[in-house]
N, CA and C atoms of all chains as a GROMACS GRO file, in nm:
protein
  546
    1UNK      N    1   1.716  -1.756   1.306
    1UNK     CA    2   1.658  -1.623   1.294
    1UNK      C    3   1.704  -1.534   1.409
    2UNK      N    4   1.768  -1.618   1.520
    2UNK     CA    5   1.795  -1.526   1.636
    2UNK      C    6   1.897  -1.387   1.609
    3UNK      N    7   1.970  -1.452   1.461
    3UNK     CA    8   2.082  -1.338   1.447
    3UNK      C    9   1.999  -1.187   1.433
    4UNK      N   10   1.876  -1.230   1.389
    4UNK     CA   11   1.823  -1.089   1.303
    4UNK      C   12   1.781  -1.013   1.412
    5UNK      N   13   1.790  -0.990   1.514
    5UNK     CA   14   1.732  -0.946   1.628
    5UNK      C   15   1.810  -0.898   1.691
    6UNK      N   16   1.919  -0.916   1.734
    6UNK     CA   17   2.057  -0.873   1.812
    6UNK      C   18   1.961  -0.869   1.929
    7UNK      N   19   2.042  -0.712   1.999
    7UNK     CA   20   1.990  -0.705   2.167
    7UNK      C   21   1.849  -0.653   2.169
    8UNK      N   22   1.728  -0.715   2.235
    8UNK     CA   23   1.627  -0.617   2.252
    8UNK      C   24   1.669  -0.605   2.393
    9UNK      N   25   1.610  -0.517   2.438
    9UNK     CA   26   1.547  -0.457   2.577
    9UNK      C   27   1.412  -0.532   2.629
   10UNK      N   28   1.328  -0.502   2.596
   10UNK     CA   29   1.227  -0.590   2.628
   10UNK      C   30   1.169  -0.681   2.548
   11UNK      N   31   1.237  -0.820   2.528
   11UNK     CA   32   1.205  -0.896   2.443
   11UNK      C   33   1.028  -0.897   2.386
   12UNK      N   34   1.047  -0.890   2.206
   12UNK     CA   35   0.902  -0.939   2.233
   12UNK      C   36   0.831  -1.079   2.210
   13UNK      N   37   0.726  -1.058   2.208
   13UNK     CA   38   0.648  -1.228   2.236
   13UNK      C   39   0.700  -1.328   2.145
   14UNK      N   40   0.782  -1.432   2.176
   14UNK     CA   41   0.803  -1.520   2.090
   14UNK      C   42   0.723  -1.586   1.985
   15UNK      N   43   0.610  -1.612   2.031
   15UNK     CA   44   0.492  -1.635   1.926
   15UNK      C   45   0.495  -1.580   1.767
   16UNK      N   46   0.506  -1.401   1.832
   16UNK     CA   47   0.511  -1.325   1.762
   16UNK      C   48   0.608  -1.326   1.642
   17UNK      N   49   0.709  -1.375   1.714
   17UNK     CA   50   0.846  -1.392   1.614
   17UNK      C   51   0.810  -1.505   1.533
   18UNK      N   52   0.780  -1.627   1.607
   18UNK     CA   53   0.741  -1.750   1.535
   18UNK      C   54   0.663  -1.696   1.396
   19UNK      N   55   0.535  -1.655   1.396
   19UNK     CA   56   0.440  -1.622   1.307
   19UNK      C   57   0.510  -1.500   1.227
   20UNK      N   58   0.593  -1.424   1.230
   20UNK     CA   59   0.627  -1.335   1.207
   20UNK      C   60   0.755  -1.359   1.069
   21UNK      N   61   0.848  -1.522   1.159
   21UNK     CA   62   0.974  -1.578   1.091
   21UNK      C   63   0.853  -1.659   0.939
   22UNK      N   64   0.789  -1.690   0.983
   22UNK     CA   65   0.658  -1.801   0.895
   22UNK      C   66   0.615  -1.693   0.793
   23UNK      N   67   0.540  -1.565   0.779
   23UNK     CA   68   0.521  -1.468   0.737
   23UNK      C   69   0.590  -1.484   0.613
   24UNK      N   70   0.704  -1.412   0.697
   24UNK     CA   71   0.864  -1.406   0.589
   24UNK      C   72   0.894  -1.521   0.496
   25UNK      N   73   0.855  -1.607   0.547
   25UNK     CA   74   0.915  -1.722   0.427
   25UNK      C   75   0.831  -1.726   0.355
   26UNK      N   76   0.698  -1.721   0.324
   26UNK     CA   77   0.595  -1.711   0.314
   26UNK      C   78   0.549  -1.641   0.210
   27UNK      N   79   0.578  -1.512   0.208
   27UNK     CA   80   0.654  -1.406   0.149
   27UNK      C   81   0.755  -1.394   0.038
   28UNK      N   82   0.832  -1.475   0.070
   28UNK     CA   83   0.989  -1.504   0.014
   28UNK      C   84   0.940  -1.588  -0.130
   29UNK      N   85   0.856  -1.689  -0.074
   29UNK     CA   86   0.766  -1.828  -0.154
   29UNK      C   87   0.698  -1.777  -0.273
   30UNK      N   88   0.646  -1.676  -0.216
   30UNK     CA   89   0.532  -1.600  -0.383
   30UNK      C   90   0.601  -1.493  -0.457
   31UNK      N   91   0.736  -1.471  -0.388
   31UNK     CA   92   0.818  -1.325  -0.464
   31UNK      C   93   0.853  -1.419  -0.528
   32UNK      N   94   0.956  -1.534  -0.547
   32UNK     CA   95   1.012  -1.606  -0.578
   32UNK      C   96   0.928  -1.687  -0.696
   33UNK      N   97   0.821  -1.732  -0.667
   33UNK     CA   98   0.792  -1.793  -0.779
   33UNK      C   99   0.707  -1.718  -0.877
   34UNK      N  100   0.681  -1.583  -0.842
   34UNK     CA  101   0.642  -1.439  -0.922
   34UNK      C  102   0.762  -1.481  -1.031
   35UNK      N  103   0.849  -1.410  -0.973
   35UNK     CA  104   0.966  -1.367  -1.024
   35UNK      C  105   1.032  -1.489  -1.131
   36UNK      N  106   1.032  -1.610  -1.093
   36UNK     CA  107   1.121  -1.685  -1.208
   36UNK      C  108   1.007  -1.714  -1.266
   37UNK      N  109   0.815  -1.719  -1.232
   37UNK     CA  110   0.745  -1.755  -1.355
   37UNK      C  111   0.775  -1.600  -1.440
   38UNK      N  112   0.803  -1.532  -1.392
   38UNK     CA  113   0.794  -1.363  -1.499
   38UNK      C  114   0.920  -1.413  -1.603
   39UNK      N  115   1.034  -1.487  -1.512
   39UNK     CA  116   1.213  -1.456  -1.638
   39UNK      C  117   1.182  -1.608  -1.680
   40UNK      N  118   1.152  -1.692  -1.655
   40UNK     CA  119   1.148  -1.817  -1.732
   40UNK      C  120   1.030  -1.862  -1.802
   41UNK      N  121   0.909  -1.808  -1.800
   41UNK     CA  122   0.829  -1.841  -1.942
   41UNK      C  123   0.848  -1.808  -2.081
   42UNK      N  124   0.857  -1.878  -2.146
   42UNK     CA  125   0.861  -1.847  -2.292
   42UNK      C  126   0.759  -1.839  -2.395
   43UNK      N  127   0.638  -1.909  -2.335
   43UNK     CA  128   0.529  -1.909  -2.476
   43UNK      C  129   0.435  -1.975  -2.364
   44UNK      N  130   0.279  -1.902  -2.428
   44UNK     CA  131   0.206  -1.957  -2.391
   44UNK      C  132   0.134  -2.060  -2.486
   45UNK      N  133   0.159  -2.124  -2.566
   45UNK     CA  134   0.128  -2.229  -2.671
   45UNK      C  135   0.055  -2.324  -2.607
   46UNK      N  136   0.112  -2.389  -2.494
   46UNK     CA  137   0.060  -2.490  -2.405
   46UNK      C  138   0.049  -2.491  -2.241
   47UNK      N  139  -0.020  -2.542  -2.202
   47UNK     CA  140  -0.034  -2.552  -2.066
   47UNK      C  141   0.047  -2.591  -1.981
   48UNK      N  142   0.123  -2.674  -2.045
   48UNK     CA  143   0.292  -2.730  -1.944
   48UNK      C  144   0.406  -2.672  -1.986
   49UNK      N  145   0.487  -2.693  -1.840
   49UNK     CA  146   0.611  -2.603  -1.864
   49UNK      C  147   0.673  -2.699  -1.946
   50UNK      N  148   0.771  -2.643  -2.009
   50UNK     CA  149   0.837  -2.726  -2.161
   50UNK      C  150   0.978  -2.745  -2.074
   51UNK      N  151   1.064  -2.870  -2.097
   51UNK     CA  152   1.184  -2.878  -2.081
   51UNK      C  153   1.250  -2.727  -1.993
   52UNK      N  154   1.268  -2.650  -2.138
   52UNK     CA  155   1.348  -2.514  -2.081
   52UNK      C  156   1.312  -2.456  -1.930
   53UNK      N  157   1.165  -2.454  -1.985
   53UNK     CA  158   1.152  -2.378  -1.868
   53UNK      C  159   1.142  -2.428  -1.748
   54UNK      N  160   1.100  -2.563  -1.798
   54UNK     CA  161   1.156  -2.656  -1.645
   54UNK      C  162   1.310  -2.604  -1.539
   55UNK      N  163   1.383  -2.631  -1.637
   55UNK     CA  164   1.538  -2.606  -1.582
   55UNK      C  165   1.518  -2.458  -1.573
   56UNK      N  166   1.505  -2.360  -1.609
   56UNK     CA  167   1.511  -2.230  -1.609
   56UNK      C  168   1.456  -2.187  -1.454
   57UNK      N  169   1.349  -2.264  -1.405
   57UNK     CA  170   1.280  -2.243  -1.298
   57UNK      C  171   1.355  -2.304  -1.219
   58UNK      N  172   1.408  -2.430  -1.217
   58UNK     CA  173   1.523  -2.488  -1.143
   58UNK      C  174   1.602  -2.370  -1.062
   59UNK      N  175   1.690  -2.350  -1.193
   59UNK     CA  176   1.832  -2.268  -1.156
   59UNK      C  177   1.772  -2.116  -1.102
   60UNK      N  178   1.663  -2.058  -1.162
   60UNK     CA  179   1.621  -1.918  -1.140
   60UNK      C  180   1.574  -1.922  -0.943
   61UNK      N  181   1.537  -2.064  -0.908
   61UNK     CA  182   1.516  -2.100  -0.786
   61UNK      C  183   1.616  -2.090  -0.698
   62UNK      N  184   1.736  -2.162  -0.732
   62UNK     CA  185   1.872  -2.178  -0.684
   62UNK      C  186   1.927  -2.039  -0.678
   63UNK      N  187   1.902  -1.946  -0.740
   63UNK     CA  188   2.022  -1.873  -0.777
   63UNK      C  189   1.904  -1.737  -0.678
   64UNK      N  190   1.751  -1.777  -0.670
   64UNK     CA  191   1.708  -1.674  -0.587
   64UNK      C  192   1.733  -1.665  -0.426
   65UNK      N  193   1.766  -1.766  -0.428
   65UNK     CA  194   1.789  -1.868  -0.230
   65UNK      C  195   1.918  -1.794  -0.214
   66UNK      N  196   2.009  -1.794  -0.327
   66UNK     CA  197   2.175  -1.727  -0.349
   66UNK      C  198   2.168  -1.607  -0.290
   67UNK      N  199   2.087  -1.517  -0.364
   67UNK     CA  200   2.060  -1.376  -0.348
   67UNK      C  201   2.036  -1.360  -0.245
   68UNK      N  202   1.911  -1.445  -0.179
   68UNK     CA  203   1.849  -1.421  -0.046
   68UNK      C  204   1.959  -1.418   0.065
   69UNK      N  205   2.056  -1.549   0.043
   69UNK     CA  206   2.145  -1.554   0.145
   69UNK      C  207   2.254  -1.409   0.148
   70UNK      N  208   2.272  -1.356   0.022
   70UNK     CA  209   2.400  -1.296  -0.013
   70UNK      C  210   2.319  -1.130   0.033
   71UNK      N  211   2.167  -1.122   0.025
   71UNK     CA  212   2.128  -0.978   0.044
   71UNK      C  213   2.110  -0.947   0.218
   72UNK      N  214   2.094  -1.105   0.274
   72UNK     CA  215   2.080  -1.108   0.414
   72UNK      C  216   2.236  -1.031   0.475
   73UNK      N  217   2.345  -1.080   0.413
   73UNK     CA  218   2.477  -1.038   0.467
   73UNK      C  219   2.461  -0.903   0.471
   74UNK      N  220   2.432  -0.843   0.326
   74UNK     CA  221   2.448  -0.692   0.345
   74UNK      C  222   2.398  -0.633   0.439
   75UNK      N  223   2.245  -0.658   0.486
   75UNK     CA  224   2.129  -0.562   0.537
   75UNK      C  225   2.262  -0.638   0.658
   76UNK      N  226   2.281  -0.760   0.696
   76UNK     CA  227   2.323  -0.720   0.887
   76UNK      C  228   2.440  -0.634   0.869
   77UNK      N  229   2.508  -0.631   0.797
   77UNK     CA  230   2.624  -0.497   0.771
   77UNK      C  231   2.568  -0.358   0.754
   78UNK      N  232   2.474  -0.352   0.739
   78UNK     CA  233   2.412  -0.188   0.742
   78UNK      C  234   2.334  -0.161   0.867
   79UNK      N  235   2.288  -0.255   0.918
   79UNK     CA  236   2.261  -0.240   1.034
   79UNK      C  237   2.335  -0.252   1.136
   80UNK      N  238   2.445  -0.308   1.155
   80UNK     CA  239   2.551  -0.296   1.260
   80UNK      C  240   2.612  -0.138   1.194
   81UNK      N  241   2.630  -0.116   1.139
   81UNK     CA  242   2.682   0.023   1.045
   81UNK      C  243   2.586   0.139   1.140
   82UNK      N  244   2.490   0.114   1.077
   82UNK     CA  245   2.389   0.198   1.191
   82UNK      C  246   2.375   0.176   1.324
   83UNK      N  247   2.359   0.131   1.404
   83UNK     CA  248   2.387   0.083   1.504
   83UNK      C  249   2.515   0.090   1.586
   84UNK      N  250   2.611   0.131   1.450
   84UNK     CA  251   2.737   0.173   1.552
   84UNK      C  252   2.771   0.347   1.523
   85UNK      N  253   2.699   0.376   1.417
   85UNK     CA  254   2.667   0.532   1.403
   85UNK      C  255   2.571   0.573   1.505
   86UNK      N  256   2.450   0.543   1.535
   86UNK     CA  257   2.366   0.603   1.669
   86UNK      C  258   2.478   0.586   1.773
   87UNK      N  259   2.545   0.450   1.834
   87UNK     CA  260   2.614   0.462   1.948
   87UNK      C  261   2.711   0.562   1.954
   88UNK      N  262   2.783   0.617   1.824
   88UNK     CA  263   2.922   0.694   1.852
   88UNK      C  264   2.835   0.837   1.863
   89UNK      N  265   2.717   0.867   1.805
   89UNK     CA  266   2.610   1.001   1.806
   89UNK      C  267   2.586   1.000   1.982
   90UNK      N  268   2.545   0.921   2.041
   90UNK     CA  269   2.518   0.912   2.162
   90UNK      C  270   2.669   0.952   2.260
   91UNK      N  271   2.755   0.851   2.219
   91UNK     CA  272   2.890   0.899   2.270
   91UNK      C  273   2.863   1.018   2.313
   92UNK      N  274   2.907   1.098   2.192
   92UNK     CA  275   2.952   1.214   2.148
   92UNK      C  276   2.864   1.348   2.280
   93UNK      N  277   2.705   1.292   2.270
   93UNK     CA  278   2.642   1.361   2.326
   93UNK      C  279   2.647   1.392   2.493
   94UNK      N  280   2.712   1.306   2.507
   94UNK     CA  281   2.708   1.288   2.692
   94UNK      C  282   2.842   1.404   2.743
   95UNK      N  283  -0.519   1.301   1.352
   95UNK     CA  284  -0.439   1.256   1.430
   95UNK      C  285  -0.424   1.322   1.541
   96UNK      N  286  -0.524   1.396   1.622
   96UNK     CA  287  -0.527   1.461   1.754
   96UNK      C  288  -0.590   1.416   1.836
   97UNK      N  289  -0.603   1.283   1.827
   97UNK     CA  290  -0.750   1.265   1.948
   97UNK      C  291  -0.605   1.198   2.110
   98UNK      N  292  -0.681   1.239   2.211
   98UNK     CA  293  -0.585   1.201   2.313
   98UNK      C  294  -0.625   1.062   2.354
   99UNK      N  295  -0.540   1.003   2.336
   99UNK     CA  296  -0.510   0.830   2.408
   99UNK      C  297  -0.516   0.843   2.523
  100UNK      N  298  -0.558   0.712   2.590
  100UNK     CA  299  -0.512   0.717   2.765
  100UNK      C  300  -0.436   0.612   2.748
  101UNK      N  301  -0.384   0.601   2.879
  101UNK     CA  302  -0.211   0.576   2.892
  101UNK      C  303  -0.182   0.388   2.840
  102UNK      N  304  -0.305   0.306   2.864
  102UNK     CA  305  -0.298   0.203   2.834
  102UNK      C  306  -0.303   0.184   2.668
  103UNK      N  307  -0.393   0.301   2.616
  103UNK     CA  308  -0.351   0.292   2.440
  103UNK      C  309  -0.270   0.314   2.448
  104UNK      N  310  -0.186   0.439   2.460
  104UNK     CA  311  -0.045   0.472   2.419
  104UNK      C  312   0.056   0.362   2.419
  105UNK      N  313   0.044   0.242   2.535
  105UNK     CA  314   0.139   0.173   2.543
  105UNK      C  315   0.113   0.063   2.446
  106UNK      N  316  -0.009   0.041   2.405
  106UNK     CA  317  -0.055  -0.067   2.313
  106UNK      C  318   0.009  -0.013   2.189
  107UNK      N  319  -0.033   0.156   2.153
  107UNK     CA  320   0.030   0.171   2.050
  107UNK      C  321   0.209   0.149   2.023
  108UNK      N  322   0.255   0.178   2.137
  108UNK     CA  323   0.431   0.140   2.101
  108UNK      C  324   0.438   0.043   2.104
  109UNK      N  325   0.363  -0.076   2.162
  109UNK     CA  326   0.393  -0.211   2.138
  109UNK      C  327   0.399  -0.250   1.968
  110UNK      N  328   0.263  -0.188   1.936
  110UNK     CA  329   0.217  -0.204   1.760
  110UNK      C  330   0.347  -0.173   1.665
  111UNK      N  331   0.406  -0.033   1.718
  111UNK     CA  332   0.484   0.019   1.645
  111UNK      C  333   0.612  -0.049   1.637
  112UNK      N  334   0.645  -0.093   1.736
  112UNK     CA  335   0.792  -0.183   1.782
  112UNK      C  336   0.758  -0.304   1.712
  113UNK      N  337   0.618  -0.346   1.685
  113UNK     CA  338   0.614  -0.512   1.639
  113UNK      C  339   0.649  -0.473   1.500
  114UNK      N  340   0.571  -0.353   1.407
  114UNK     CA  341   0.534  -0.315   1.279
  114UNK      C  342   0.671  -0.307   1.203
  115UNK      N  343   0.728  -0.248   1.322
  115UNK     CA  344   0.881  -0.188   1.310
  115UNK      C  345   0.942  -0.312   1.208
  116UNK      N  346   0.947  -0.418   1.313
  116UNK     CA  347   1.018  -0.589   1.245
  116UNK      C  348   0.973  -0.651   1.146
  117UNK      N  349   0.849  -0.634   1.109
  117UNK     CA  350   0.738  -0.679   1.025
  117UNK      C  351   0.817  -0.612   0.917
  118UNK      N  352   0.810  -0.456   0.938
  118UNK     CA  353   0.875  -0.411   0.794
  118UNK      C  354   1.023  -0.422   0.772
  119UNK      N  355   1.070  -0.429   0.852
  119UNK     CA  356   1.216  -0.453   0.821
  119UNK      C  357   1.217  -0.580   0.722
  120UNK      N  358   1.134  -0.693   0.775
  120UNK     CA  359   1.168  -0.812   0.703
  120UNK      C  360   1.105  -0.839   0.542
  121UNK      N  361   0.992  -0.753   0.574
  121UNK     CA  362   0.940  -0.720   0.403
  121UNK      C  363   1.041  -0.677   0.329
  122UNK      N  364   1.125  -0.522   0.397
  122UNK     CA  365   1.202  -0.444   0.341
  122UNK      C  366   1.256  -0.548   0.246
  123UNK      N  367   1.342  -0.610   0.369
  123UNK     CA  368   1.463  -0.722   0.294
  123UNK      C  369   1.372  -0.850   0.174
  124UNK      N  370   1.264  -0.874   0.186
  124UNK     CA  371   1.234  -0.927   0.092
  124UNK      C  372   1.229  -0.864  -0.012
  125UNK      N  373   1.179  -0.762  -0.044
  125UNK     CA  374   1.127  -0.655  -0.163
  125UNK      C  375   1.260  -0.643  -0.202
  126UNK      N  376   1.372  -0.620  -0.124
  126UNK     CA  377   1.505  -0.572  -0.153
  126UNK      C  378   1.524  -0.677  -0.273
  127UNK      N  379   1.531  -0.821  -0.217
  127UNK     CA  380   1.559  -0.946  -0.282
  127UNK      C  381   1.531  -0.972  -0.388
  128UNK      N  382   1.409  -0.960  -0.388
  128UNK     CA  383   1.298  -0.944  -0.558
  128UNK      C  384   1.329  -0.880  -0.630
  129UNK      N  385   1.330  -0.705  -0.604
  129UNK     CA  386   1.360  -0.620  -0.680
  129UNK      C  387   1.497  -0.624  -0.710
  130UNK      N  388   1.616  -0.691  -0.681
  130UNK     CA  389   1.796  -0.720  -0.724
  130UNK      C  390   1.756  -0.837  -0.788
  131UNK      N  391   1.712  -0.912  -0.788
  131UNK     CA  392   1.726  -1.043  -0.839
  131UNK      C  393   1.624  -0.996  -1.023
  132UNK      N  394   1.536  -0.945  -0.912
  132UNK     CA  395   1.485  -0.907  -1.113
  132UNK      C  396   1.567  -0.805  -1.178
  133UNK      N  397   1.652  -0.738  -1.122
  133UNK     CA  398   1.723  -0.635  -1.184
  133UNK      C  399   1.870  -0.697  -1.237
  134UNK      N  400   1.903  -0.760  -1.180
  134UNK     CA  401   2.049  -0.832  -1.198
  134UNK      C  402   2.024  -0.981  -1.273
  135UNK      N  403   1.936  -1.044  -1.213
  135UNK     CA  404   1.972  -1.227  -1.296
  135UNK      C  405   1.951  -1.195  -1.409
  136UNK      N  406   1.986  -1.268  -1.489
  136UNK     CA  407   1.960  -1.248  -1.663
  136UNK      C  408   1.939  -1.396  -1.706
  137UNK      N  409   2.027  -1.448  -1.707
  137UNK     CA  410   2.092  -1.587  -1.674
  137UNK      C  411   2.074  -1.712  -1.679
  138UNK      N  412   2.016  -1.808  -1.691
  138UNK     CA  413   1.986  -1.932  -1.640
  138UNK      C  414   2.082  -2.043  -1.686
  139UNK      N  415   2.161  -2.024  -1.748
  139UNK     CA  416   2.258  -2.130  -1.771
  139UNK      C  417   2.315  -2.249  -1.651
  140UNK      N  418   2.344  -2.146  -1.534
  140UNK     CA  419   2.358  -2.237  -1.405
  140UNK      C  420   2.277  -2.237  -1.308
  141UNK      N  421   2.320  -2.322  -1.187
  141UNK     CA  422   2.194  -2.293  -1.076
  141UNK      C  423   2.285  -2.197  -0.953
  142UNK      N  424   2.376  -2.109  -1.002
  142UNK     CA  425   2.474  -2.045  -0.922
  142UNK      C  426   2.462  -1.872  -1.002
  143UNK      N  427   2.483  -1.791  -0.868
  143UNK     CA  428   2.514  -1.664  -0.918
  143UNK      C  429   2.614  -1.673  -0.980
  144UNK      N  430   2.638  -1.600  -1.151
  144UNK     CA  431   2.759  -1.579  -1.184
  144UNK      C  432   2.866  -1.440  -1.167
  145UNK      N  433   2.973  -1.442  -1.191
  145UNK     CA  434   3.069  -1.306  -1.161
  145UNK      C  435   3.014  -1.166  -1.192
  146UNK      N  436   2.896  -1.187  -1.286
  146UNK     CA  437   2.828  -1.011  -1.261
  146UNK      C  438   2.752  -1.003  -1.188
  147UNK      N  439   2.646  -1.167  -1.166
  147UNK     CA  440   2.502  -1.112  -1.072
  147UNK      C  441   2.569  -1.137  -0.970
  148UNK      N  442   2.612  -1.179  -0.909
  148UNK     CA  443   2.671  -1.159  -0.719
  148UNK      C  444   2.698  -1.025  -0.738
  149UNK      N  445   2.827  -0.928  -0.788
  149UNK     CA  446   2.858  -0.765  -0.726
  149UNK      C  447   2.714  -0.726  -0.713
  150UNK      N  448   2.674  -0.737  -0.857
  150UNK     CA  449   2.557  -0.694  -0.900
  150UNK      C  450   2.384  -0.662  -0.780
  151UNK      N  451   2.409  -0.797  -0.774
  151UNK     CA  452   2.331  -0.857  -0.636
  151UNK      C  453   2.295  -0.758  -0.495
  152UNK      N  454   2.492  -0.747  -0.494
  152UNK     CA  455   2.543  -0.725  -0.360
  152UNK      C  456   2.495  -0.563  -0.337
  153UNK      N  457   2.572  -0.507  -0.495
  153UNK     CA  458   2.598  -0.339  -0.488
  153UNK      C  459   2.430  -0.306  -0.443
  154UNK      N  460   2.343  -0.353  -0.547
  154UNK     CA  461   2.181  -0.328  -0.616
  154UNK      C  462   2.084  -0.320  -0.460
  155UNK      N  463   2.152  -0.417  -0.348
  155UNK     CA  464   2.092  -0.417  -0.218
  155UNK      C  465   2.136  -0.286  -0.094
  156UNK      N  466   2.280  -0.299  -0.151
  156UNK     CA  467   2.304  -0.184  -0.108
  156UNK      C  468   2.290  -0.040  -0.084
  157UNK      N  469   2.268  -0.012  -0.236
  157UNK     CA  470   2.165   0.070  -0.271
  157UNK      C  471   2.056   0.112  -0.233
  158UNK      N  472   1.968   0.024  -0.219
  158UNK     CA  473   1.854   0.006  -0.227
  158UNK      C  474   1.789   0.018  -0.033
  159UNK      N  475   1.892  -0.057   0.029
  159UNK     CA  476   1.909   0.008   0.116
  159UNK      C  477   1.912   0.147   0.198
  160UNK      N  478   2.020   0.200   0.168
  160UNK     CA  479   2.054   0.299   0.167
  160UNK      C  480   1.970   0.433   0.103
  161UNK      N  481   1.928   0.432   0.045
  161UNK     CA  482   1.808   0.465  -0.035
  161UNK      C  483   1.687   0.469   0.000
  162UNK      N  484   1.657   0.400   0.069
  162UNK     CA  485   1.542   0.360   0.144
  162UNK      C  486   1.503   0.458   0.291
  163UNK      N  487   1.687   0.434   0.352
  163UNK     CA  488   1.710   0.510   0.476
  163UNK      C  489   1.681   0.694   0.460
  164UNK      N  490   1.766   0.708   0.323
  164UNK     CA  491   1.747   0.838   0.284
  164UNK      C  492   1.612   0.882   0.264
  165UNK      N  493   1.510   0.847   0.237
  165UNK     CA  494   1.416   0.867   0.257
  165UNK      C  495   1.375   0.869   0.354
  166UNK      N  496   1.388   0.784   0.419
  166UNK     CA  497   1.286   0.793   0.555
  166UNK      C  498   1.351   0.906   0.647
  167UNK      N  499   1.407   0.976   0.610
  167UNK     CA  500   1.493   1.122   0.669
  167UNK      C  501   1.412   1.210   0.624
  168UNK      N  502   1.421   1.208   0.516
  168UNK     CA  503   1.334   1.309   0.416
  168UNK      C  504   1.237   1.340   0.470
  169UNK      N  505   1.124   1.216   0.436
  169UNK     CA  506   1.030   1.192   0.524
  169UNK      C  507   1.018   1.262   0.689
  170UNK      N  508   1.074   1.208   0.786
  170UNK     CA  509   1.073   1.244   0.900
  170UNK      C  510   1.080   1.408   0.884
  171UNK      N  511   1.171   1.462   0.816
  171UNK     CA  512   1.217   1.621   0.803
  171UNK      C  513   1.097   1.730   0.769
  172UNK      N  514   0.986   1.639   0.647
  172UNK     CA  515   0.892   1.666   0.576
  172UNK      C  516   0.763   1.689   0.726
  173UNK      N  517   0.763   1.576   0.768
  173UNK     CA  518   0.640   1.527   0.866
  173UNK      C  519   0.705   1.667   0.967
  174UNK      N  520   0.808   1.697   1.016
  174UNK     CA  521   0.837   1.781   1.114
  174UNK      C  522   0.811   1.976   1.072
  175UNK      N  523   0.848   1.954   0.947
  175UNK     CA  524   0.855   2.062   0.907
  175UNK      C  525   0.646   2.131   0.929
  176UNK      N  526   0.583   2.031   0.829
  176UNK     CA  527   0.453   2.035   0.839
  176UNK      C  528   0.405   2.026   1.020
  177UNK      N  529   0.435   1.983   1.130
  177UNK     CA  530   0.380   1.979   1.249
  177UNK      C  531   0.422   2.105   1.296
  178UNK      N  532   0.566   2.186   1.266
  178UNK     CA  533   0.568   2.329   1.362
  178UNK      C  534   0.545   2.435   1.228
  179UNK      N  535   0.452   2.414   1.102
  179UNK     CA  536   0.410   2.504   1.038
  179UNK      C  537   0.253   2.507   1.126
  180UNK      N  538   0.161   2.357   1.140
  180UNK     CA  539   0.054   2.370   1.195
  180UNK      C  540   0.062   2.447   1.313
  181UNK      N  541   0.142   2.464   1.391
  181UNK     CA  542   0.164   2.518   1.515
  181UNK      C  543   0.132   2.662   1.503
  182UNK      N  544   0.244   2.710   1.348
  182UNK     CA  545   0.235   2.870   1.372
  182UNK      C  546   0.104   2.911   1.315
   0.00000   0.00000   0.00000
């Protein structure tokens, strides 16, 4: 998690981060299983998940961890993006 | 929103704001996640993004991003505009 942070100035409370990194996953846990019980149920007929939707929840799992990893890349590319737009704004200003 | 702080709130409050700051960033990126993944997967055949949901994925965060930022300009422009109308 240290990447997500780059430089602070005055670090804050590690704790904070701890409970904060926990949060997030946390988070991640109930979007996630929102989301593939919403695209992989098919019928409410019975109380157990049937075959399909067994595997459906599988792969819809796999393929959300995918995303997660693949949406993490972008946001640190928009934020170094920004981050190097304030610095050249600052440049500019001196 | 006018009442005057003394100097030990004020600093409690930037602490709040600097923590809130990270707090939302990391929601951001979750919500981001949810909302591309329900917009893009279709799919379940594999346990892998296929060749539309990855761009798909990628562009939809991007967006969404970006989008996000634009607002909060807006916003800020809106909140400023309304503080030196109260003034006059």
């Amino acid at each position: 998690m240290s990447s997500w942070f780059g430089q602070q100035s005055s670090g804050p409370d590690p704790l904070f981060l701890a409970k904060t990194e926990i949060e997030m996953y946390n988070d991640l846990f109930v979007k996630m299983s929102s989301t593939c019980f919403l695209k992989c149920r098919s019928n409410f007929k019975e109380p157990d998940l049937n075959i399909g939707e067994q595997s459906c929840i599988d792969r819809c799992s796999s393929k959300y961890m995918e995303a997660q990893e693949k949406v993490g890349e972008v946001m640190k590319r928009v934020n170094e993006q920004a981050e190097a737009q304030q610095k050249a704004m600052q440049d500019m200003q001196r | 929103m006018n009442q005057a702080l003394s100097q030990s709130q004020q600093q409690e409050l930037m602490r709040d704001m600097e923590n809130n700051q990270l707090k939302e960033s990391l929601s951001l990126y979750n919500r981001v996640v949810d909302q591309c993944v329900r917009e893009c997967v279709t799919s379940f055949k594999s346990k892998k993004l296929d060749s539309y949901e990855m761009p798909c994925v990628e562009n939809c965060s991007a967006k969404l991003f970006s989008a996000t930022a634009r607002v909060g300009q807006r916003f800020a422009e809106i909140q400023a505009q309304k503080a030196t109308q109260q003034q006059n």
